[in-house]
C-alpha positions in Angstrom: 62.3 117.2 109.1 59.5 117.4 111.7 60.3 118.3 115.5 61.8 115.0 117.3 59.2 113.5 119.3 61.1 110.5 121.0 62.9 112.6 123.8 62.3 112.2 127.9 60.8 115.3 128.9 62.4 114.9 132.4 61.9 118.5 133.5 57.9 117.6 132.8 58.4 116.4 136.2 59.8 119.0 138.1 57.9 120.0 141.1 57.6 123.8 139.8 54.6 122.5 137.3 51.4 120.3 138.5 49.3 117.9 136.5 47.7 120.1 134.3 51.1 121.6 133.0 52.8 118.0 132.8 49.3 117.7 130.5 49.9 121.0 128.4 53.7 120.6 127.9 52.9 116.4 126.4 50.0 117.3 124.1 51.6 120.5 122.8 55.0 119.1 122.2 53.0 116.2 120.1 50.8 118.5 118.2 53.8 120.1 117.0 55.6 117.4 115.9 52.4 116.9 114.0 51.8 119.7 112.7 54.6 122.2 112.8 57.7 121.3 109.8 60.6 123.1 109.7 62.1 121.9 106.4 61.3 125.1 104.4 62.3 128.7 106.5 59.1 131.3 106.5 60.7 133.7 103.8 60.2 137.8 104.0 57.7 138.0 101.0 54.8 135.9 102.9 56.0 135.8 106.5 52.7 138.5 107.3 50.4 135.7 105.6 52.1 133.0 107.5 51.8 134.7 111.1 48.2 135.4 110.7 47.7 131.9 109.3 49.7 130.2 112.5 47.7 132.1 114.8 44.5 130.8 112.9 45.9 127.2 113.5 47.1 127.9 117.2 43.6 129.4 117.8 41.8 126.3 115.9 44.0 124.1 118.4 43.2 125.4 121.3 46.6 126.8 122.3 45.6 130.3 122.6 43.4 129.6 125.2 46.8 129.5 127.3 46.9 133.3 126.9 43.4 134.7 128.1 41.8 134.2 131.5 39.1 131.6 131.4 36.2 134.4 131.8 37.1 135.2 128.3 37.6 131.9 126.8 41.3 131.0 128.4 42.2 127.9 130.3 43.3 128.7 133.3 41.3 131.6 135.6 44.1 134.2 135.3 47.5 133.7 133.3 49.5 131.2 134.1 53.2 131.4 133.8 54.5 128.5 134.0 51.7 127.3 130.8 53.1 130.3 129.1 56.4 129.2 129.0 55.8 125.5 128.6 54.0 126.8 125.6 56.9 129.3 124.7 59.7 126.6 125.0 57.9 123.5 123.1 56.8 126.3 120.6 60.2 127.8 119.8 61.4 124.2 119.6 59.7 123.5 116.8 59.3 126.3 114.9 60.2 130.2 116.2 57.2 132.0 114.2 55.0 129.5 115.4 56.6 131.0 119.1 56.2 134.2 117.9 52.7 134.1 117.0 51.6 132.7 119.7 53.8 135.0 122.4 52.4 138.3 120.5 48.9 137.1 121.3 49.8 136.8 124.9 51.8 139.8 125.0 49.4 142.4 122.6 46.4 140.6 125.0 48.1 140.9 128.2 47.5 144.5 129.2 43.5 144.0 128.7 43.7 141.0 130.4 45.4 142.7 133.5 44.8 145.7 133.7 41.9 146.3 131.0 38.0 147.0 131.9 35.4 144.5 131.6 34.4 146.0 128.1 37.4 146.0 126.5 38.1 142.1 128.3 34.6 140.7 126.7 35.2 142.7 123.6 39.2 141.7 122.7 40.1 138.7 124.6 37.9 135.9 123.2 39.1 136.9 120.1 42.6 136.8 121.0 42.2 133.4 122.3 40.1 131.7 119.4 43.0 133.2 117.1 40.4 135.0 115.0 42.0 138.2 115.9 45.9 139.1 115.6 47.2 141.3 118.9 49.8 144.1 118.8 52.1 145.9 121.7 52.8 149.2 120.5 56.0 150.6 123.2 59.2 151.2 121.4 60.4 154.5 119.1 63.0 155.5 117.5 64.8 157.1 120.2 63.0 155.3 123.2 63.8 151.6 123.4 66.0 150.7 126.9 64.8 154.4 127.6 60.8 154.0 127.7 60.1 157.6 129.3 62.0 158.9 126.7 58.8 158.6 123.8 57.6 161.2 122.2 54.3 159.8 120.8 51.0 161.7 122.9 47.6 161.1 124.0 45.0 164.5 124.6 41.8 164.6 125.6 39.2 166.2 122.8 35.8 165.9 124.0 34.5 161.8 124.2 37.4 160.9 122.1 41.5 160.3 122.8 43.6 161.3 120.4 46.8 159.8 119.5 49.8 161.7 117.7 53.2 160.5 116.9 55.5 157.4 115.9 55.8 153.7 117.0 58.9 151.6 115.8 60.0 147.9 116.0 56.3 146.8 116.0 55.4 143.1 116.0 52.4 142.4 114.0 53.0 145.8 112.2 50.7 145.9 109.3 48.2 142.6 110.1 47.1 143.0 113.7 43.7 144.1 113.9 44.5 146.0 117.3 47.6 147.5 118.8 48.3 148.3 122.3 49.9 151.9 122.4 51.4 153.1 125.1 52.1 157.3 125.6 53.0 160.5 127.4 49.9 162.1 128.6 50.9 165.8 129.1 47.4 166.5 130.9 47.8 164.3 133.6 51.0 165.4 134.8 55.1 165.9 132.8 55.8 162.0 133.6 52.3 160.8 132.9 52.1 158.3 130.5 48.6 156.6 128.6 47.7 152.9 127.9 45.0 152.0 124.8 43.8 150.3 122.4 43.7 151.2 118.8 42.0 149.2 116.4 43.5 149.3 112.9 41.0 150.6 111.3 41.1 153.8 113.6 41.1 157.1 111.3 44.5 158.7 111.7 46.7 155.3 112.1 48.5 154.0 109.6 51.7 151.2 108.4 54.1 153.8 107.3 57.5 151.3 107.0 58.3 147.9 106.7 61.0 146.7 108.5 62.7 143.1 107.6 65.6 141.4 109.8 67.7 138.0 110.5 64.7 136.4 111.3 62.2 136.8 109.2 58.8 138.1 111.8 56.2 140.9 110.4 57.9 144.3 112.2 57.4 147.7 111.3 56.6 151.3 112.0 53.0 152.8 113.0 52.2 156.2 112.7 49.4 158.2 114.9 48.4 161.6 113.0 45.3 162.9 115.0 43.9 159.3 115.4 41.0 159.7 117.5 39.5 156.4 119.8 36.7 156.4 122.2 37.6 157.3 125.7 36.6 153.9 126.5 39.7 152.6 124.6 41.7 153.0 127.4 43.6 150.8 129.6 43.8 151.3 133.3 43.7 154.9 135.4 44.6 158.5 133.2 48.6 158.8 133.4 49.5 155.1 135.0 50.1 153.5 131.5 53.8 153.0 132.4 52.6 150.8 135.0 50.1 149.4 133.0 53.5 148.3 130.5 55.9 147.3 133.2 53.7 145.4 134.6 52.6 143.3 131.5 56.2 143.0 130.8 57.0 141.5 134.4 54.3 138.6 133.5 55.9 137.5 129.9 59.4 138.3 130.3 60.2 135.2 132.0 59.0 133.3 128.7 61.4 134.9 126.6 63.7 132.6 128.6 61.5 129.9 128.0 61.4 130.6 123.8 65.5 130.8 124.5 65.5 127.6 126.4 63.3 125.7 123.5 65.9 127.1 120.6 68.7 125.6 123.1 67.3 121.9 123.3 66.8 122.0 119.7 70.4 122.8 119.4 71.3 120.2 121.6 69.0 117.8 120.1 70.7 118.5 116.2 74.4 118.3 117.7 73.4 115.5 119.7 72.2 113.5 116.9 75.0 114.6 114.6 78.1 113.7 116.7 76.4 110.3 117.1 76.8 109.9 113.4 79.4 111.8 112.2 82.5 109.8 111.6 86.4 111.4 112.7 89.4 110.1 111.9 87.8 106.3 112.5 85.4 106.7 115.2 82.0 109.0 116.0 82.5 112.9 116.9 81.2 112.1 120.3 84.0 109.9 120.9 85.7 112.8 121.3 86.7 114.2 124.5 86.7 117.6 123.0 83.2 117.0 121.7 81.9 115.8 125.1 83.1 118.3 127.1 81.4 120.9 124.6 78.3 118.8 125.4 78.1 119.0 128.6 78.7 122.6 128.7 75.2 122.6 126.3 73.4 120.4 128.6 74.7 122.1 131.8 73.9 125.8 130.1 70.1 124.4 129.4 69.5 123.0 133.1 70.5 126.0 134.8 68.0 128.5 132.0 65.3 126.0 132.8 65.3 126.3 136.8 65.5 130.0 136.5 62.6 129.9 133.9 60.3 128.0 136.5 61.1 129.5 139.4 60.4 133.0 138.2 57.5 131.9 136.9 55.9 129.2 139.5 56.6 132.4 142.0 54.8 134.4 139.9 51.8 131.8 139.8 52.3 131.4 143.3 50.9 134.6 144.6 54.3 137.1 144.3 52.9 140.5 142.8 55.9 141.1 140.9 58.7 138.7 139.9 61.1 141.9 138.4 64.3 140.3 139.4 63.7 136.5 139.2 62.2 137.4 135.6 65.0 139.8 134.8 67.2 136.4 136.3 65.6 134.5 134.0 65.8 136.2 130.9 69.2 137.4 131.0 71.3 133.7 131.9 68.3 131.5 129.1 68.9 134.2 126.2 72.8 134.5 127.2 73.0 130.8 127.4 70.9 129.6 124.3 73.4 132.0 122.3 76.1 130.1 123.5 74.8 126.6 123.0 73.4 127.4 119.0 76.9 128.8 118.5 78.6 125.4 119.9 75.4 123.7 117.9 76.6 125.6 114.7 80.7 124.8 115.6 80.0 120.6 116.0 78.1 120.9 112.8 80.6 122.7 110.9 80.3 123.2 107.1 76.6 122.0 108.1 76.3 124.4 110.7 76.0 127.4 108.4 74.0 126.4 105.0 71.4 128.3 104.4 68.2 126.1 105.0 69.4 123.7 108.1 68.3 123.9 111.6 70.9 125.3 113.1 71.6 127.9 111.0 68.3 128.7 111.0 68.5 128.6 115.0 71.6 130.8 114.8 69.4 133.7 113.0 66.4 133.3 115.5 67.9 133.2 118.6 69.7 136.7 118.3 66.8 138.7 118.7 65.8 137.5 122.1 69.2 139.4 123.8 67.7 142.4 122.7 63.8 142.5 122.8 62.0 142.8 126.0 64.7 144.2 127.6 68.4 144.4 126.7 70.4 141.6 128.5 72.0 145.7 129.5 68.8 146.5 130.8 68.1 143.2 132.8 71.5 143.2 134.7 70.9 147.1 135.6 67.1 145.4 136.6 68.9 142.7 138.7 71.4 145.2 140.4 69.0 147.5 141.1 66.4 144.8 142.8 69.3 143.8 145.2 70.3 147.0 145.9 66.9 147.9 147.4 66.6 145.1 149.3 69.5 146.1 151.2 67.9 149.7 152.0 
């Protein structure tokens, strides 16, 4: 079954977006009901082959564009937000790898595109955006998730060159990106200095060193540095700022998490929707059922209040706000929480249905648990919140 294309888009309309958005978020939801079917769930054996292949067709489409500044082949003249997580939300919809793909390019692209040099802008991004190349953001280790100042992995000067040692975990893209973007400590420019570059995967000394398969099927892994040398140029931003260099990447895409959370929602809704409208209970349609509606509403009302928080982070972000730490945080923490919720009620209405292997909303049930945890814990983003207010009040 393809994505339903009949539904209103009513919060097309909402004055957060403009024109050009109301444009994007049409076109894109009708290419994917073209082109993206869900009937048959991207398996573990080829889900590498299928990644690189979506971001071929997302690239081919034009949808990539979205993620690059239009010096370097994007759409709009820096990165847009709000198109991010219209793209994000009609994305995850239809199909969460498609979502995937296309968020790692924004994501693995998005510290060049910020905070990057003109070379390493003019030699990555048009790539990025014509889907020719497959990005990577290389932050988490074993023992430094939540904690990022706890990693281990290092960058040292040697001559012309950087050199890399040490071990990245939890990778997207692991194993087919043709560049990663590694973050480290950088001893040399101080005991909480931290480095931003770009490896290429051909660099000697880097290598795929574990697999790593989970609920949702998504290419993930471990990369290993052992004396991999780059050119100096390979760097991102100023020696010992490439913490900031993260956070501040991380403050631009975090709001479409919410988004991806808020697509996997509506499709949730859409499925139960459609299902108590046919389902038959003791004589008369499950909706009929005040039990049923009130479960409903709850779905709708859980949806609504993801999507304004979405927006506003990110129309204040497009508006001119330098950072958007806790409307994002906001954002990300109630749309992940809430989708959870409304793919669990999707999967209760169902029943029986709501848990074979192969259907949309089991397959929704899988996807959507990752998103509590990636990016920032829902943990982390409360901490995030509470911290924000508190210094307001300084």
């Amino acid at each position: 079954m393809s994505v339903p294309a009949h539904e209103p888009l009513p919060h097309l309309q909402w004055p957060f977006l403009d024109e050009r958005h109301r444009a994007i978020g049409r076109d894109l939801r009708a290419w994917a009901t073209g082109e993206l079917a869900d009937e048959a769930p991207h398996g573990h054996d080829d889900v590498g082959a299928a990644t690189r292949a979506l971001v071929a067709r997302l690239g081919d489409a034009g949808w990539l564009r979205l993620a690059v500044p239009a010096a370097h082949g994007g759409t709009f003249e820096t990165l847009d937000v709000r198109a991010l997580c219209l793209a994000r939300e009609t994305l995850a919809r239809a199909d969460a790898l498609a979502d995937f793909a296309f968020a790692m390019q924004g994501l693995g692209g998005g510290p060049i595109a910020l905070f990057g040099s003109e070379a390493l802008r003019a030699r990555y991004l048009p790539a990025i955006a014509a889907g020719r190349a497959v990005a990577a953001f290389a932050l988490s280790e074993a023992h430094a998730g939540s904690d990022v100042t706890a990693m281990t992995t290092t960058l040292r000067r040697d001559g012309d060159a950087l050199v890399l040692d040490g071990e990245k975990t939890w990778i997207s893209n692991a194993g087919i990106a043709d560049h990663y973007v590694v973050f480290a400590r950088e001893p040399e420019a101080g005991e909480r200095a931290f480095a931003a570059v770009v490896v290429d995967a051909d660099a000697p000394g880097f290598s795929v060193t574990r697999r790593i398969d989970v609920t949702a099927p998504h290419p993930l892994g471990t990369i290993t540095f052992e004396g991999c040398r780059i050119p100096a140029a390979q760097r991102i931003g100023e020696p010992g700022r490439g913490l900031r260099v993260a956070l501040g990447t991380l403050d631009v895409f975090r709001s479409t998490v919410g988004a991806a959370a808020l697509g996997m929602a509506r499709r949730a809704l859409d499925e139960a929707l459609a299902h108590a409208r046919t389902r038959q209970v003791f004589g008369k349609p499950l909706g009929d059922w005040q039990l049923t509606q009130a479960r409903l509403a709850e779905m709708a009302l859980a949806i609504d209040a993801s999507a304004l928080l979405v927006y506003r982070a990110a129309w204040t972000r497009d508006t001119g706000a330098e950072r958007v730490t806790r409307e994002a945080a906001m954002a990300k923490l109630h749309a992940t929480e809430a989708a959870q919720r409304v793919v669990d009620d999707a999967v209760q209405l169902l029943g029986g249905l709501g848990v074979a292997v192969g259907g949309v909303v089991e397959r929704l049930y899988r996807e959507v648990r990752a998103l509590r945890i990636y990016e920032g814990t829902s943990e982390i983003q409360r901490l995030v919140i509470a911290g924000e207010l508190l210094k307001a009040e300084r």
